[in-house]
C-alpha positions in Angstrom: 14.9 -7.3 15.3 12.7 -8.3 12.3 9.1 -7.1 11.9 7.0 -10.0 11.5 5.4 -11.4 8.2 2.1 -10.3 8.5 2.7 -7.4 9.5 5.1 -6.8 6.3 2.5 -7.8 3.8 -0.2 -6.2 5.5 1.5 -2.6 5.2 2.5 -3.7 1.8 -1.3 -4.1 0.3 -2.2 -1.3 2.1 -0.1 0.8 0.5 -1.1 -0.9 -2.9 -4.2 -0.3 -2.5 -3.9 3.3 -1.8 -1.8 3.4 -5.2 -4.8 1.1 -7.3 -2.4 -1.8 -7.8 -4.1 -4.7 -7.5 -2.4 -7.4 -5.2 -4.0 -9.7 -3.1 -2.5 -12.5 -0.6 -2.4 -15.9 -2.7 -1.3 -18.1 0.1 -1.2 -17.6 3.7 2.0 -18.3 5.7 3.2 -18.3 9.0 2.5 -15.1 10.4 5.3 -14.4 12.9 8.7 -15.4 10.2 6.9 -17.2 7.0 9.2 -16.5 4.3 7.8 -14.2 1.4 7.1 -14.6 -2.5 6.1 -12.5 -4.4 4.3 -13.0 -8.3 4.8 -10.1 -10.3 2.6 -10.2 -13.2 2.3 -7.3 -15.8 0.6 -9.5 -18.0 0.0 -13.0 -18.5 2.9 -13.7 -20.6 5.5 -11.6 -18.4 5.8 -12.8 -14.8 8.3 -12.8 -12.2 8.9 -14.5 -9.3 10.5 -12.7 -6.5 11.9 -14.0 -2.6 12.6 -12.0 -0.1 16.1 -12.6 1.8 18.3 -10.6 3.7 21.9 -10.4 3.4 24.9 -10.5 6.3 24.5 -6.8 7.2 20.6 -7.4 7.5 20.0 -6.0 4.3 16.6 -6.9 2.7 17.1 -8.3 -0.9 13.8 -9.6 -2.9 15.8 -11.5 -5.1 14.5 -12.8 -8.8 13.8 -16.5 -9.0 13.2 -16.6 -12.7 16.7 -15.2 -13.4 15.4 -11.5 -13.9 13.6 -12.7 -17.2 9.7 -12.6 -17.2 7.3 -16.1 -18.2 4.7 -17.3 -18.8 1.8 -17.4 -15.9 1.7 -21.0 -15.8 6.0 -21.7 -15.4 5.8 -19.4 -12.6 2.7 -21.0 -10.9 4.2 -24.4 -11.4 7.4 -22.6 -9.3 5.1 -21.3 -6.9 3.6 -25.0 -6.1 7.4 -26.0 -5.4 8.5 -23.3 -3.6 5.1 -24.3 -1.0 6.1 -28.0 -1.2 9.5 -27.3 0.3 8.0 -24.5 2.9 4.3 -24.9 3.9 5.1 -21.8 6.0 6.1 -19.5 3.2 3.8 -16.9 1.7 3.1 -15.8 -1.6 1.7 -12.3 -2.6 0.6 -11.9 -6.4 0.8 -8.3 -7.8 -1.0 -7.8 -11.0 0.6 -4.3 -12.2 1.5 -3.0 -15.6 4.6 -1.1 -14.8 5.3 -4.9 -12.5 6.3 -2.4 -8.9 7.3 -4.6 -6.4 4.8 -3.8 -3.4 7.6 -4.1 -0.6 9.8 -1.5 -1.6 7.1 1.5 -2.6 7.8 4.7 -0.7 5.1 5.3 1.5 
């Protein structure tokens, strides 16, 4: 059994928060199983865009959108607006961190 969404990203910014990162919910999904993006900006020049899947064992993968190479703010905001037009129910987390840590996978 999955935990649901909000509960996910909730945990996720908390522990951000307790390690000074700053990320902050960019769009609101569908709390229960709204699929999950995440922005991962170091700096305006370097972003990523990450989804989070699972694999046949159940696996979590956040898997890079952007082909594992950083861009510019605006190509990945202009991915972000297409990824909501095909899911309204998705969410998407933007993490504005130097060292660009992935929120989800922190150890507690």
């Amino acid at each position: 059994m999955r935990l649901k969404s909000d509960f996910i990203i909730s945990a996720a910014l908390q522990k951000a928060n307790r390690l000074a990162i700053s990320a902050f919910i960019h769009k609101k999904g569908d709390p229960d199983a709204g699929a999950i993006f995440l922005e991962l900006e170091s700096d305006r020049d370097s972003v990523q865009l990450l989804h989070r899947r699972f694999d046949f064992d159940e696996n979590e993968i956040w898997e890079c959108l952007n082909k594992g190479e950083p861009q510019p703010a605006y190509i990945i905001s202009e991915q972000i607006e297409r990824e909501i037009m095909r899911d309204p129910d998705c969410w998407v987390i933007s993490v504005q961190d130097k060292q660009a840590r992935n929120i989800f996978k922190l150890s507690s």
